[in-house]
C-alpha positions, -999 to 999 in steps of 0.1 A, spaced: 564 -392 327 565 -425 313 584 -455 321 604 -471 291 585 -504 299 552 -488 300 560 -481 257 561 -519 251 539 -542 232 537 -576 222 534 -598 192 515 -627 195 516 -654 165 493 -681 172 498 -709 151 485 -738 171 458 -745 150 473 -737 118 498 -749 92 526 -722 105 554 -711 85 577 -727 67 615 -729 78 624 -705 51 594 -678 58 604 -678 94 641 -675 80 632 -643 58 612 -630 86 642 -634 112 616 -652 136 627 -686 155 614 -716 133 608 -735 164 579 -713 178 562 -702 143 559 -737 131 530 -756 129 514 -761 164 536 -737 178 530 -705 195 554 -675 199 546 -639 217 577 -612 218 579 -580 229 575 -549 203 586 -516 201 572 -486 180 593 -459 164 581 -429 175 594 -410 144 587 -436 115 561 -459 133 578 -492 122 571 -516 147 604 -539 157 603 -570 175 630 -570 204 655 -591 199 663 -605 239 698 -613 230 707 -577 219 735 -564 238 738 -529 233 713 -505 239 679 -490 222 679 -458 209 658 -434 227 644 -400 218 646 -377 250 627 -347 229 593 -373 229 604 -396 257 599 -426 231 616 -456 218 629 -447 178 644 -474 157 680 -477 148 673 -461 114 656 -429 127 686 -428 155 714 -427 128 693 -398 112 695 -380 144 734 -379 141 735 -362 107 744 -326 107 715 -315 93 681 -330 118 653 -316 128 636 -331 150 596 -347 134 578 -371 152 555 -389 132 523 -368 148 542 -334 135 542 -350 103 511 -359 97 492 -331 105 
């Protein structure tokens, strides 16, 4: 049995010795100008769907909660957790797929 915690990773962009992103990439990527700038350094926890694989950034200020597959015992993004709710789901994770 794993913990939820244990299913975390990180993001690490490193961009003290770099020109960084503009104000509008950061914008378009929904990342905080101030740490991808120029000089700046920012590190976030990730997620990984367990159905799709998308990687998501967590967002700290999120209130409500992260979907959760009890059938893998995995973190799945919000899109794969509306799918879940449609009358018609089976359940795939991404390894049942691609085999």
């Amino acid at each position: 049995m794993f913990s939820k915690k244990s299913r975390e990773g990180y993001i690490l962009i490193d961009h003290r010795a770099s020109p960084g992103f503009t104000e509008e990439q950061a914008k378009t990527l929904n990342l905080p100008y101030e740490q991808v700038k120029e000089g700046a350094m920012l590190e976030m926890a990730s997620l990984t769907c367990a159905h799709c694989k998308v990687a998501v950034i967590k967002n700290p200020l999120r209130i409500r909660e992260r979907a959760h597959c009890f059938k893998c015992n995995h973190y799945i993004c919000d899109l794969c957790e509306a799918k879940t709710r449609e009358s018609d789901y089976i359940h795939m994770p991404f390894e049942a797929i691609i085999k």
